[in-house]
Structures are given as structure tokens and as C-alpha cells.
mmCIF entry with sequence, helices, sheets and N, C-alpha, C, O atoms, coordinates in Angstrom:
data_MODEL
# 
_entry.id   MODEL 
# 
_entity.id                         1 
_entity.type                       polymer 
_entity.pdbx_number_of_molecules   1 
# 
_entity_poly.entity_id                      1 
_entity_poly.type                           'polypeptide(L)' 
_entity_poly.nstd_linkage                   no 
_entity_poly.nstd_monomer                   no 
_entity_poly.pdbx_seq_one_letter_code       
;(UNK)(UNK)(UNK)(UNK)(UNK)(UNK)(UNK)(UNK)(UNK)(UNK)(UNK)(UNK)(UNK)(UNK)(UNK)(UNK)
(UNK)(UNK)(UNK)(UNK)(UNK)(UNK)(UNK)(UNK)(UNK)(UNK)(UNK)(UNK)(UNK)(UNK)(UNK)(UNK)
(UNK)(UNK)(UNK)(UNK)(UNK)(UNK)(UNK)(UNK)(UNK)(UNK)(UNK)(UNK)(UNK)(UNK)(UNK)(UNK)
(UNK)(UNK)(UNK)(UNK)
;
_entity_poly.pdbx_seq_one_letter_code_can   XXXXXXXXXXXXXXXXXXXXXXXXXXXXXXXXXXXXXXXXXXXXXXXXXXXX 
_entity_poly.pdbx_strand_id                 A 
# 
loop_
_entity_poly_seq.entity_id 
_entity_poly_seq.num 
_entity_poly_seq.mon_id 
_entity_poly_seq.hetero 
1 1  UNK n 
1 2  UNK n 
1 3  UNK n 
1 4  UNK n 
1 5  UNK n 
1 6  UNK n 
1 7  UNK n 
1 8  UNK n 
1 9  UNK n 
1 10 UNK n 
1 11 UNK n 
1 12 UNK n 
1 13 UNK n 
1 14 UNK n 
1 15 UNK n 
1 16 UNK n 
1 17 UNK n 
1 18 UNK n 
1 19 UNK n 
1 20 UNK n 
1 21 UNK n 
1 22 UNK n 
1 23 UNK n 
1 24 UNK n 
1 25 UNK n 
1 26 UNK n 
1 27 UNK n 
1 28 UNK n 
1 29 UNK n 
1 30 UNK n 
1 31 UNK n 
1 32 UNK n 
1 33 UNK n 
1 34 UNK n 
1 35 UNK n 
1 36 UNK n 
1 37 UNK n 
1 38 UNK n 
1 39 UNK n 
1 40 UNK n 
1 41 UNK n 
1 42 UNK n 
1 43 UNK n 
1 44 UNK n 
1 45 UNK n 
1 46 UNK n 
1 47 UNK n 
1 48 UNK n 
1 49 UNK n 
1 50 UNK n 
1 51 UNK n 
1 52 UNK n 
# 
_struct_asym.id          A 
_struct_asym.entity_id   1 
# 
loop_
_struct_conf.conf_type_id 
_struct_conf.id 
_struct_conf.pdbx_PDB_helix_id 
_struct_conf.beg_label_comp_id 
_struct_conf.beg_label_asym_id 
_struct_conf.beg_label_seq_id 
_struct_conf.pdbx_beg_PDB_ins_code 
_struct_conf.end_label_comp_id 
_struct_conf.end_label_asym_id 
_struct_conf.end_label_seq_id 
_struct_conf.pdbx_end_PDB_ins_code 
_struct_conf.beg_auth_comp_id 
_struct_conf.beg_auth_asym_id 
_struct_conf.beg_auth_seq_id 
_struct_conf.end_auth_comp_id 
_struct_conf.end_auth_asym_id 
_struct_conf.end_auth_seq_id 
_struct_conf.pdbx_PDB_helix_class 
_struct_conf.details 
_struct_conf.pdbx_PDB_helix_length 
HELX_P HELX_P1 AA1 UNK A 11 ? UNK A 25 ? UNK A 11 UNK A 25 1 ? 15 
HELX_P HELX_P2 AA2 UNK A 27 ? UNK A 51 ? UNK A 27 UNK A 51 1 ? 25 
# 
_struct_conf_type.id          HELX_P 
_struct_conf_type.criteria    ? 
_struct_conf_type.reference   ? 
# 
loop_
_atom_site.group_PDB 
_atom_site.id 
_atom_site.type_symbol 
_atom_site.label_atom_id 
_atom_site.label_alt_id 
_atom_site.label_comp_id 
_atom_site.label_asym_id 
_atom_site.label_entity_id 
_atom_site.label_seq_id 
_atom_site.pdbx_PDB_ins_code 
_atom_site.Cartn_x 
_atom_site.Cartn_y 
_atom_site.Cartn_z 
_atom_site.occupancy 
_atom_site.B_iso_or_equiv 
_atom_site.pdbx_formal_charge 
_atom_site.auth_seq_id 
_atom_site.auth_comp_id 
_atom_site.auth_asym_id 
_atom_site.auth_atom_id 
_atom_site.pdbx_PDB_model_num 
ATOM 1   N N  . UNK A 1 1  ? 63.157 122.307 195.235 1.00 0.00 ? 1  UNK A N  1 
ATOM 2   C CA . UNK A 1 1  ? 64.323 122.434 194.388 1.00 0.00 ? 1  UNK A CA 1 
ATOM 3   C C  . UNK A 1 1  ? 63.859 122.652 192.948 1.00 0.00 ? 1  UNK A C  1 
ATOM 4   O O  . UNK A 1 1  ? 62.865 122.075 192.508 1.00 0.00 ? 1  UNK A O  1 
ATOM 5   N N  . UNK A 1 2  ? 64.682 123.593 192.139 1.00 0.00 ? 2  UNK A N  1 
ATOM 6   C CA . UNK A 1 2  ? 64.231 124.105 190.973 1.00 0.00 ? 2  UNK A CA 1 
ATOM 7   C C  . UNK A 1 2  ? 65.375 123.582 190.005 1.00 0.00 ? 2  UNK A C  1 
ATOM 8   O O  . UNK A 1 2  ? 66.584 123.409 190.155 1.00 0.00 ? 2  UNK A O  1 
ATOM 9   N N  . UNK A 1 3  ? 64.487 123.401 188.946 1.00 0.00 ? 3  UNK A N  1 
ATOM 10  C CA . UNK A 1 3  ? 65.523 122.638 187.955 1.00 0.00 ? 3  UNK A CA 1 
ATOM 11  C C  . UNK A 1 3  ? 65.626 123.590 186.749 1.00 0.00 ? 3  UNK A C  1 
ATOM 12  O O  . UNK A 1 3  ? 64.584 123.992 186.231 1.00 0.00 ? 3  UNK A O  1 
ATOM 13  N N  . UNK A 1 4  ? 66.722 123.938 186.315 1.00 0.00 ? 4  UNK A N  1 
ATOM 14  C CA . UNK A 1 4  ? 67.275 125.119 184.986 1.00 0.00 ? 4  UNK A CA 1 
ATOM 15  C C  . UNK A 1 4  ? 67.015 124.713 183.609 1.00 0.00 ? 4  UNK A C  1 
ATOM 16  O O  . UNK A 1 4  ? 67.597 123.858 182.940 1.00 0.00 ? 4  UNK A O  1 
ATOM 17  N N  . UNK A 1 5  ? 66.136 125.398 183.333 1.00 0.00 ? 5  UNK A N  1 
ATOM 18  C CA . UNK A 1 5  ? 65.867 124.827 181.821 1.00 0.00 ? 5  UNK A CA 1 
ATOM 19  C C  . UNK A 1 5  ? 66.716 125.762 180.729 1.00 0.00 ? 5  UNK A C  1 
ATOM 20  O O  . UNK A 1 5  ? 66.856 126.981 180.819 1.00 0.00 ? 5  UNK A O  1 
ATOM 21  N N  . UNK A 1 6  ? 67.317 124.795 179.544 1.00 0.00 ? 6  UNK A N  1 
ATOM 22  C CA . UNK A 1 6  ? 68.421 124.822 179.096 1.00 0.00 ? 6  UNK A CA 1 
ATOM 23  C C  . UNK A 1 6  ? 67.901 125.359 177.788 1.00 0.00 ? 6  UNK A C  1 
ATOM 24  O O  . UNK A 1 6  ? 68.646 125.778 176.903 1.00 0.00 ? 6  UNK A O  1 
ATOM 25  N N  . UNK A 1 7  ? 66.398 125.323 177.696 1.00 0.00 ? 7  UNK A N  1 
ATOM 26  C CA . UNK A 1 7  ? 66.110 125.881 175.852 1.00 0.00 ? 7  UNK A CA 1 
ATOM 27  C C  . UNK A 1 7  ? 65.168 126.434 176.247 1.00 0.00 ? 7  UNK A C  1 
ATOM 28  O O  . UNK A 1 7  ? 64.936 126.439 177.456 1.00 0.00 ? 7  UNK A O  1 
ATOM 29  N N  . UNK A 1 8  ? 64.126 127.230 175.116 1.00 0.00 ? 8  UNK A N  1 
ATOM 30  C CA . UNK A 1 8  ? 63.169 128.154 175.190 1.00 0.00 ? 8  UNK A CA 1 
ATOM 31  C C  . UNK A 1 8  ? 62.010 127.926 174.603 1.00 0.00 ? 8  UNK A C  1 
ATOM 32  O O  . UNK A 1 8  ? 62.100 127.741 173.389 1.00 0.00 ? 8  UNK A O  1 
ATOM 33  N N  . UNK A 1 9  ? 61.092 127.885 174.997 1.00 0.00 ? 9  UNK A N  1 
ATOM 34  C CA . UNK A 1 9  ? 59.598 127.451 174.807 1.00 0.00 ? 9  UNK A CA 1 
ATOM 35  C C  . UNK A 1 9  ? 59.661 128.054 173.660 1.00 0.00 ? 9  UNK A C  1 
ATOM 36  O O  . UNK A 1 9  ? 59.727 127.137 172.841 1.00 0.00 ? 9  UNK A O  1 
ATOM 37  N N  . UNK A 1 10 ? 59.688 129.456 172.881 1.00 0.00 ? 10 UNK A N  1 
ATOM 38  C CA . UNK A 1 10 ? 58.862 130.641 172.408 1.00 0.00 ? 10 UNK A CA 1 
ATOM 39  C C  . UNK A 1 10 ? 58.289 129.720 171.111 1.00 0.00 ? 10 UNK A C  1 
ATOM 40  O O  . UNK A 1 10 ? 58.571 128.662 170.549 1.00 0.00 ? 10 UNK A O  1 
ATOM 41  N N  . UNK A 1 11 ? 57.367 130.741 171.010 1.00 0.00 ? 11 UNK A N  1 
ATOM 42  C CA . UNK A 1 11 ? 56.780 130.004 169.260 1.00 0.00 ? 11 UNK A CA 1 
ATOM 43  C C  . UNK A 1 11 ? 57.488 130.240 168.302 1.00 0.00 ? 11 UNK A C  1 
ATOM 44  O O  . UNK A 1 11 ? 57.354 129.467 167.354 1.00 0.00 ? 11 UNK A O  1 
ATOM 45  N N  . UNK A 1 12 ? 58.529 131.406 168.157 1.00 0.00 ? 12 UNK A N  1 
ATOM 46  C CA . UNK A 1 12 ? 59.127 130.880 167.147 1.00 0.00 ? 12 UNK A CA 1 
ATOM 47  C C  . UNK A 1 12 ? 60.326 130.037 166.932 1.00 0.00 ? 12 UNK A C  1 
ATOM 48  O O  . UNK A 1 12 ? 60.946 129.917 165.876 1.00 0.00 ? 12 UNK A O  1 
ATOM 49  N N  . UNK A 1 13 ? 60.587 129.438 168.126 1.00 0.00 ? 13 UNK A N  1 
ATOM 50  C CA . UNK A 1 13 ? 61.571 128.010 167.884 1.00 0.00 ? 13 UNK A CA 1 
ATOM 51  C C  . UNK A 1 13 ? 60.488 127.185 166.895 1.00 0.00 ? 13 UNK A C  1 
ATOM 52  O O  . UNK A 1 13 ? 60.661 126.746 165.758 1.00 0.00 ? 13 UNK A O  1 
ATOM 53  N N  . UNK A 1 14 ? 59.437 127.150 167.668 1.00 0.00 ? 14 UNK A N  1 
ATOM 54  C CA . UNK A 1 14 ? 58.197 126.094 167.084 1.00 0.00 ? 14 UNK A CA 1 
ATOM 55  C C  . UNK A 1 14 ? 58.023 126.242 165.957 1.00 0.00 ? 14 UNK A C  1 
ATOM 56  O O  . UNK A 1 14 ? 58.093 125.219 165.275 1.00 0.00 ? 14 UNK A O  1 
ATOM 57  N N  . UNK A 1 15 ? 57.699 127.656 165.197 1.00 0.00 ? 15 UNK A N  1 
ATOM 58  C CA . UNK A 1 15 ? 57.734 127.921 163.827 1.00 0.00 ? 15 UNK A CA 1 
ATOM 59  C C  . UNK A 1 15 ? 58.618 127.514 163.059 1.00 0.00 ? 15 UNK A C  1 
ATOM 60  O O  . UNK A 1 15 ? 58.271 126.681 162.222 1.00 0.00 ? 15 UNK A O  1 
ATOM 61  N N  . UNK A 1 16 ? 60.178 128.004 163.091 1.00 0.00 ? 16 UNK A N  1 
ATOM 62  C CA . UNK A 1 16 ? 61.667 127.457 163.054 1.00 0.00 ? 16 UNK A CA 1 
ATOM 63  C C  . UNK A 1 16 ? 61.582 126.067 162.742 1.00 0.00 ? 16 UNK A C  1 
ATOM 64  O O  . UNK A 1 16 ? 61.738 125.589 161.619 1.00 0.00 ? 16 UNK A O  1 
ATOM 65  N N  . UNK A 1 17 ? 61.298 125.376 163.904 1.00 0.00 ? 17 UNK A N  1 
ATOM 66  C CA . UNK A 1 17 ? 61.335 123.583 163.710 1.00 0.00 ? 17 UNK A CA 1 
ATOM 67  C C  . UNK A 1 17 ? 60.354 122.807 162.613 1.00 0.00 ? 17 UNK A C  1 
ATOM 68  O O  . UNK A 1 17 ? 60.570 121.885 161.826 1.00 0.00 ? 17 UNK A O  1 
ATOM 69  N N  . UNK A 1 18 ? 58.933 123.767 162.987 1.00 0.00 ? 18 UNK A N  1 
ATOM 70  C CA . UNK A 1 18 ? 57.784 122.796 161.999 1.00 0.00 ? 18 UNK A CA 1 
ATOM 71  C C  . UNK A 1 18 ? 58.177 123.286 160.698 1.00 0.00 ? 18 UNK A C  1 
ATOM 72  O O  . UNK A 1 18 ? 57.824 122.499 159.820 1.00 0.00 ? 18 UNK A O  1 
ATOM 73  N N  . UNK A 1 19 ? 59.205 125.014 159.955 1.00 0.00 ? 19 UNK A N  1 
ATOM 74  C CA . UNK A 1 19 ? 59.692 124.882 158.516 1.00 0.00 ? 19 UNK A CA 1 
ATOM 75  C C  . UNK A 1 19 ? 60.106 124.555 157.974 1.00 0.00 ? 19 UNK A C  1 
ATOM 76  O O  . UNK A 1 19 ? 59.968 124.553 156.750 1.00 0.00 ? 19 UNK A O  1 
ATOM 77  N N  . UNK A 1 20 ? 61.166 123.903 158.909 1.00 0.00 ? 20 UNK A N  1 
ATOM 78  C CA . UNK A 1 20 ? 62.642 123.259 158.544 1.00 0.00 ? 20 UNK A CA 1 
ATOM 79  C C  . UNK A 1 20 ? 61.891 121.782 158.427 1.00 0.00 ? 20 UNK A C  1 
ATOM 80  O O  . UNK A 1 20 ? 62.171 121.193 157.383 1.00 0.00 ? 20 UNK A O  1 
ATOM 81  N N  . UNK A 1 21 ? 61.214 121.261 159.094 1.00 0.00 ? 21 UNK A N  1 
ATOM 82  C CA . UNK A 1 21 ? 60.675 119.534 158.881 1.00 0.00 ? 21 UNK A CA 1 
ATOM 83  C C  . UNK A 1 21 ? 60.236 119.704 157.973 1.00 0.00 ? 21 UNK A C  1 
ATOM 84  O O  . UNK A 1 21 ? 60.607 118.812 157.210 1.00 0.00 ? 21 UNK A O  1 
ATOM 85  N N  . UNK A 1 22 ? 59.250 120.726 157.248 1.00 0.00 ? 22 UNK A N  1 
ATOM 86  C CA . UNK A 1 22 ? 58.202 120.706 156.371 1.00 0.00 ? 22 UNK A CA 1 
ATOM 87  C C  . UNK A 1 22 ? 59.280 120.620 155.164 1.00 0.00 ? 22 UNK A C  1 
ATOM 88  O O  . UNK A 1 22 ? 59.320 119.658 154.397 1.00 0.00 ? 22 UNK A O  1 
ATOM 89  N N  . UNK A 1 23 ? 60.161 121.749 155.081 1.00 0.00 ? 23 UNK A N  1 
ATOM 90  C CA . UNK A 1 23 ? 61.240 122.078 154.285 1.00 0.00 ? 23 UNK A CA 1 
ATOM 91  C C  . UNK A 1 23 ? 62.243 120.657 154.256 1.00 0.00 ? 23 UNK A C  1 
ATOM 92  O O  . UNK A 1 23 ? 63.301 120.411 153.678 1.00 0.00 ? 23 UNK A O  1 
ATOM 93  N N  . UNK A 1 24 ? 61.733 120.197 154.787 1.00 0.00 ? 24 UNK A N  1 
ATOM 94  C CA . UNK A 1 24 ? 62.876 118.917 154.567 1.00 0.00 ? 24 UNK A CA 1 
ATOM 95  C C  . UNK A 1 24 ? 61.906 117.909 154.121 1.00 0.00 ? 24 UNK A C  1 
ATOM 96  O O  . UNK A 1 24 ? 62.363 117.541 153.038 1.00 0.00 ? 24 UNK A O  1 
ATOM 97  N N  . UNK A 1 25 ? 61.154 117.453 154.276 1.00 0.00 ? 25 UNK A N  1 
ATOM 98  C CA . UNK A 1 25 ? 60.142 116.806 153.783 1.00 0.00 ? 25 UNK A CA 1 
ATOM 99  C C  . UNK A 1 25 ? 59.405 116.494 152.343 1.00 0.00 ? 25 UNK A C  1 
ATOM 100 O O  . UNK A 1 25 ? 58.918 115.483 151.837 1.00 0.00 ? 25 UNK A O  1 
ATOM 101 N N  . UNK A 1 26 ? 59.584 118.011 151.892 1.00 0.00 ? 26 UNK A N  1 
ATOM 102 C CA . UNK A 1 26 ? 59.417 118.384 150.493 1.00 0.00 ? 26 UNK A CA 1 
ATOM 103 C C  . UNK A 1 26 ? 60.412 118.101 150.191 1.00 0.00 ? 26 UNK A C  1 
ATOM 104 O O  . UNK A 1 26 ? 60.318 117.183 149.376 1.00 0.00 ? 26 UNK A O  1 
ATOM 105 N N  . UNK A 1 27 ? 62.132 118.553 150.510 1.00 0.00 ? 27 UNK A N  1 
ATOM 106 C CA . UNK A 1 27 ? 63.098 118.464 149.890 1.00 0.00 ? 27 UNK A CA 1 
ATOM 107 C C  . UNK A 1 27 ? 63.073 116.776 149.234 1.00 0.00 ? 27 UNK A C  1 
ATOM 108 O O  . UNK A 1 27 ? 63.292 116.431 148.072 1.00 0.00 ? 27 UNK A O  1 
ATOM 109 N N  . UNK A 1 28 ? 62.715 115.882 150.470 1.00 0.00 ? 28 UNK A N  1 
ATOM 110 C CA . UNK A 1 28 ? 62.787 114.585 149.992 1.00 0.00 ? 28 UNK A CA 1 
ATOM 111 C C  . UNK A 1 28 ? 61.668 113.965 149.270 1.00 0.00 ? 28 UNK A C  1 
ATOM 112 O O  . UNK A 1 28 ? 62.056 112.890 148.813 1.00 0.00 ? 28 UNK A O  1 
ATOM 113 N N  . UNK A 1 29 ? 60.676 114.152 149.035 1.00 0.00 ? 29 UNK A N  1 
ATOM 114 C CA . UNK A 1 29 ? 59.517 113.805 148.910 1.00 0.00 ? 29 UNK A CA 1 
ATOM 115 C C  . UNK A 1 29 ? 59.761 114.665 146.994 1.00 0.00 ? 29 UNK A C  1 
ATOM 116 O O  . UNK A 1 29 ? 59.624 113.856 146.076 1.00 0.00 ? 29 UNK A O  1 
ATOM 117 N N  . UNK A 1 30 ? 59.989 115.714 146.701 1.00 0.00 ? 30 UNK A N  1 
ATOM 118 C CA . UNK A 1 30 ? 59.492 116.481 145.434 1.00 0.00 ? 30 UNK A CA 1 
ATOM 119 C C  . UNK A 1 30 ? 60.916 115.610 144.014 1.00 0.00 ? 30 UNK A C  1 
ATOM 120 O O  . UNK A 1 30 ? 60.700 115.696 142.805 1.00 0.00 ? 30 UNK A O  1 
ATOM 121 N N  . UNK A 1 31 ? 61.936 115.033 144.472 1.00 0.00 ? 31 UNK A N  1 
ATOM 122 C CA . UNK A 1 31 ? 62.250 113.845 142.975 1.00 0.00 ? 31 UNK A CA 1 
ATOM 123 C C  . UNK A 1 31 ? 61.484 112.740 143.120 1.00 0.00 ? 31 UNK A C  1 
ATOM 124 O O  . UNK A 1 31 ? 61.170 112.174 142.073 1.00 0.00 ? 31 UNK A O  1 
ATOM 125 N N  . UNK A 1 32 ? 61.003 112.166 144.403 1.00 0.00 ? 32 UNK A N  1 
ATOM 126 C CA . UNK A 1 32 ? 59.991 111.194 144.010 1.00 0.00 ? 32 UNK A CA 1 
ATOM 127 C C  . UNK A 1 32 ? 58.812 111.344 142.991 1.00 0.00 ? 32 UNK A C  1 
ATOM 128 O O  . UNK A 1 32 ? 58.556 110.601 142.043 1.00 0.00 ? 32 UNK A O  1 
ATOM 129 N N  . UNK A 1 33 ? 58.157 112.461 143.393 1.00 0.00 ? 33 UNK A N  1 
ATOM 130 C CA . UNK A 1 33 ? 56.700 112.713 143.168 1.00 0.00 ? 33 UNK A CA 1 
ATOM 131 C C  . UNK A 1 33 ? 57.243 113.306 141.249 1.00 0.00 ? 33 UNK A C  1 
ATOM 132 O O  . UNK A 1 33 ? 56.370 113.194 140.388 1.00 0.00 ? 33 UNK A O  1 
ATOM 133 N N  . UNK A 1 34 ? 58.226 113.701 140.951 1.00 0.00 ? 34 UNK A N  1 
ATOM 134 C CA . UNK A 1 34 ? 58.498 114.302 139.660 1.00 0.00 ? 34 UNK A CA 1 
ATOM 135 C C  . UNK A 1 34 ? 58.841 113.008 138.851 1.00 0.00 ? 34 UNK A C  1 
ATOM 136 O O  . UNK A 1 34 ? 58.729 112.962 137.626 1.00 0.00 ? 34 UNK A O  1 
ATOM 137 N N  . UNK A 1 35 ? 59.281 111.927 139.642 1.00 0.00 ? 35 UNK A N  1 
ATOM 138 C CA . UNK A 1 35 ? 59.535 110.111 139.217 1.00 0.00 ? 35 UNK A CA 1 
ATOM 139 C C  . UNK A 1 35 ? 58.395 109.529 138.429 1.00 0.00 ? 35 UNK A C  1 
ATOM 140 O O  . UNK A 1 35 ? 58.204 108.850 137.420 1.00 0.00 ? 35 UNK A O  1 
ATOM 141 N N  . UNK A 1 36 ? 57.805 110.065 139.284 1.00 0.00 ? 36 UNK A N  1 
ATOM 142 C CA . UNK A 1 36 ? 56.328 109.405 139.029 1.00 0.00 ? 36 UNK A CA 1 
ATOM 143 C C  . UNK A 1 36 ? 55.204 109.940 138.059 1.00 0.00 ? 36 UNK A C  1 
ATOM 144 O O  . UNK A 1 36 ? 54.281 109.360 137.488 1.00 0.00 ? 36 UNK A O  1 
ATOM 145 N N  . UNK A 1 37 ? 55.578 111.140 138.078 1.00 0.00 ? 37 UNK A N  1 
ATOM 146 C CA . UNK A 1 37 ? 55.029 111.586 136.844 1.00 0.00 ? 37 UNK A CA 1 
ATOM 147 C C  . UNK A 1 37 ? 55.569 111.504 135.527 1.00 0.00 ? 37 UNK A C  1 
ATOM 148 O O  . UNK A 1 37 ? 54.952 111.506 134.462 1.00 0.00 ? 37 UNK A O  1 
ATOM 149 N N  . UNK A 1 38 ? 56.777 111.433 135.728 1.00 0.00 ? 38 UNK A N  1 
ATOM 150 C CA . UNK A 1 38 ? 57.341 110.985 133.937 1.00 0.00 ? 38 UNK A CA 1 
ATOM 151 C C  . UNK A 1 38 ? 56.708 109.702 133.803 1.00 0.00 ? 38 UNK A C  1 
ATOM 152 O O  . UNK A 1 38 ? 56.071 109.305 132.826 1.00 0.00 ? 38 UNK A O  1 
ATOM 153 N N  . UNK A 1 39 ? 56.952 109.063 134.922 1.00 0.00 ? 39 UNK A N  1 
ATOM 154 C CA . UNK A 1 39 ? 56.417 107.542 134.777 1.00 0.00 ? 39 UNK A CA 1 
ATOM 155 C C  . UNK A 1 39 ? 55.033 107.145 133.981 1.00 0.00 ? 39 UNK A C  1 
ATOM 156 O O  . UNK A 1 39 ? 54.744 106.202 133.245 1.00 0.00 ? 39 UNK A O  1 
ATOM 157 N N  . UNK A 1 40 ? 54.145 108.550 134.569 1.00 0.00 ? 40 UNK A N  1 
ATOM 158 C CA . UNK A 1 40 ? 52.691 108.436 134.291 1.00 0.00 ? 40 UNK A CA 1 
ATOM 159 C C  . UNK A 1 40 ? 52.613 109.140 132.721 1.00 0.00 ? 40 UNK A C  1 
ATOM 160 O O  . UNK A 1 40 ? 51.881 108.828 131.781 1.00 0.00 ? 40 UNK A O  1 
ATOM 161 N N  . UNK A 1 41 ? 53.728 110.282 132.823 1.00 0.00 ? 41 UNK A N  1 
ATOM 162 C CA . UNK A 1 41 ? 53.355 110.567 131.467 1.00 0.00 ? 41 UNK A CA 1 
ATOM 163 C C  . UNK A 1 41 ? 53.540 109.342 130.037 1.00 0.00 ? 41 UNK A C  1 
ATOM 164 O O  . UNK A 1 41 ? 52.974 109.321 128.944 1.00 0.00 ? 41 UNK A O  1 
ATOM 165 N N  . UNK A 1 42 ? 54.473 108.513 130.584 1.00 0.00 ? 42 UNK A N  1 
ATOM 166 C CA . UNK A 1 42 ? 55.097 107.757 129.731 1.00 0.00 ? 42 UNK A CA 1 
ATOM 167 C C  . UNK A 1 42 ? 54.328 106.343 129.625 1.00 0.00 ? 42 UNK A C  1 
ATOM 168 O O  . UNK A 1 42 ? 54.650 105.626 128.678 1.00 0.00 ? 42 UNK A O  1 
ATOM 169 N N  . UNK A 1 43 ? 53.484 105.950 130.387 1.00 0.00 ? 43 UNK A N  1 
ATOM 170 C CA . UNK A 1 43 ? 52.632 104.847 130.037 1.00 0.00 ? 43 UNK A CA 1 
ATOM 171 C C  . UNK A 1 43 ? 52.040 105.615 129.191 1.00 0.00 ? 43 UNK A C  1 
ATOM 172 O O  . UNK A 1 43 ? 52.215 105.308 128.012 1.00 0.00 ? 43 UNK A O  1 
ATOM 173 N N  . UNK A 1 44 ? 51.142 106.869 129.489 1.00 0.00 ? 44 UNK A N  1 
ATOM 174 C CA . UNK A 1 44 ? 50.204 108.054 128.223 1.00 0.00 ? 44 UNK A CA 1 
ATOM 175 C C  . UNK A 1 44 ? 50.677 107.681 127.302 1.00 0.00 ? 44 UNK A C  1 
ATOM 176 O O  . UNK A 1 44 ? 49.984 107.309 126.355 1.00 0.00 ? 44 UNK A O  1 
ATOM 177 N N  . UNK A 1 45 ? 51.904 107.658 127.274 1.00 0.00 ? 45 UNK A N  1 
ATOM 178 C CA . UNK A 1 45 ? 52.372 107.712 125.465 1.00 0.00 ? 45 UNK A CA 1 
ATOM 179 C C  . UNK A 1 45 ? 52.297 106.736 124.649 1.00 0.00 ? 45 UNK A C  1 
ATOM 180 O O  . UNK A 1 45 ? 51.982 106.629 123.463 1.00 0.00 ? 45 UNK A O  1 
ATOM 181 N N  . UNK A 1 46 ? 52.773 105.745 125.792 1.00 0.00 ? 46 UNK A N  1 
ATOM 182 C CA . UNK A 1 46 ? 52.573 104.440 125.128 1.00 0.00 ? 46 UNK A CA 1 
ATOM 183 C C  . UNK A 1 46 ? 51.539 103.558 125.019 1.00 0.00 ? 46 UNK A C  1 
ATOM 184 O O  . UNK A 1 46 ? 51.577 102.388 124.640 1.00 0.00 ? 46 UNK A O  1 
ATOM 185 N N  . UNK A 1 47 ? 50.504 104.290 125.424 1.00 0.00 ? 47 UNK A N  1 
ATOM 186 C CA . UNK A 1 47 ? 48.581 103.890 125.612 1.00 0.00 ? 47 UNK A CA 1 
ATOM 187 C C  . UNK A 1 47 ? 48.340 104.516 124.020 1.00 0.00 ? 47 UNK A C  1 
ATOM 188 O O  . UNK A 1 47 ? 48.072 103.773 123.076 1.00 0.00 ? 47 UNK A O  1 
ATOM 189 N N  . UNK A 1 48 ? 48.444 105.618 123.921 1.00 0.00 ? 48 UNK A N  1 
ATOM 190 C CA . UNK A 1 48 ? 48.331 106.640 122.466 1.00 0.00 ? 48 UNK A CA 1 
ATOM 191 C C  . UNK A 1 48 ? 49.002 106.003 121.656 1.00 0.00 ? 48 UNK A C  1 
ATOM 192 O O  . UNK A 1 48 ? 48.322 105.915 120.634 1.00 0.00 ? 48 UNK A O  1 
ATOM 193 N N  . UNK A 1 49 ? 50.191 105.380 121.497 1.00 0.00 ? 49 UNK A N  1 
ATOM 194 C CA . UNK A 1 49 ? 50.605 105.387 119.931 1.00 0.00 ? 49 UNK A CA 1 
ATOM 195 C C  . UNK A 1 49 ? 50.553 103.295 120.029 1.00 0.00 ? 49 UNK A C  1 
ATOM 196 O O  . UNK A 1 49 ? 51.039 102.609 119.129 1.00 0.00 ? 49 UNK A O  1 
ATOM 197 N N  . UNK A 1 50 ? 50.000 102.802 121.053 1.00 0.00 ? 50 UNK A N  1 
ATOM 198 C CA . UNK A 1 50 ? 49.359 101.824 120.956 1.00 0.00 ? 50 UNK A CA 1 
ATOM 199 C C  . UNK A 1 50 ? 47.811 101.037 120.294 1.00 0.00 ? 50 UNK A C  1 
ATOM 200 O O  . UNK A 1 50 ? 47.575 99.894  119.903 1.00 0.00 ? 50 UNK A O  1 
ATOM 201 N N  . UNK A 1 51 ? 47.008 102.232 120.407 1.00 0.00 ? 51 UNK A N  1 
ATOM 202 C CA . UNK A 1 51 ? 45.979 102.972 119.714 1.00 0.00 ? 51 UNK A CA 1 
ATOM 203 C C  . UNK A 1 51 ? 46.085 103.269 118.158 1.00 0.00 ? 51 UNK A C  1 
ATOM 204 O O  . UNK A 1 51 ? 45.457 102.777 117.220 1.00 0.00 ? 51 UNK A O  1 
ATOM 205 N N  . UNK A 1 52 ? 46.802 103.963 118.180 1.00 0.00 ? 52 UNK A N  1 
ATOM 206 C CA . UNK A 1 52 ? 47.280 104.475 116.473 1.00 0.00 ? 52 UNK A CA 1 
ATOM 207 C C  . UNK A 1 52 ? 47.433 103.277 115.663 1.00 0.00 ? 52 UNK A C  1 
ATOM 208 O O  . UNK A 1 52 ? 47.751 103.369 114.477 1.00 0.00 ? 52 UNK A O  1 
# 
């Protein structure tokens, strides 16, 4: 007995799926990582005119 498969192997579903994760991943991941750099720029500043 044979069983009906309902979706499609091909590689580019696979391509499709791993852009969209990647693409979503960045989406969530790139205001963190921009957080963190004001963050970093802003101790800088306040290391420098701590100095002065």
C-alpha cells in the first residue's frame, strides 16, 4: 500500500524556506544588534569626555 504525499521535495521549496528563516532572523536580530551599538558608542563618549 502506497501512501500520497501531499508536498514537494524540490530544492527550491528548500531554498524558499532556508530565505525566509534567514530573512526572518535578521529581521529580528538587526534592532537588537543597532541597540547595542549606540550602547557601545555611548559608554565611548562617556570614557572620552571622562578623560578630558
Amino acid at each position: 500500500m502506497e501512501f500520497a504525499v501531499c508536498y514537494d521535495h524540490s530544492g527550491f521549496d528548500l531554498a524558499r524556506s532556508l530565505f525566509l528563516d534567514l530573512t526572518a532572523f535578521l529581521a529580528l536580530m538587526t534592532p537588537w544588534a543597532v541597540a547595542r551599538l549606540i550602547e557601545i558608542a555611548r559608554e565611548d563618549g562617556a570614557a572620552a569626555l571622562q578623560l578630558a
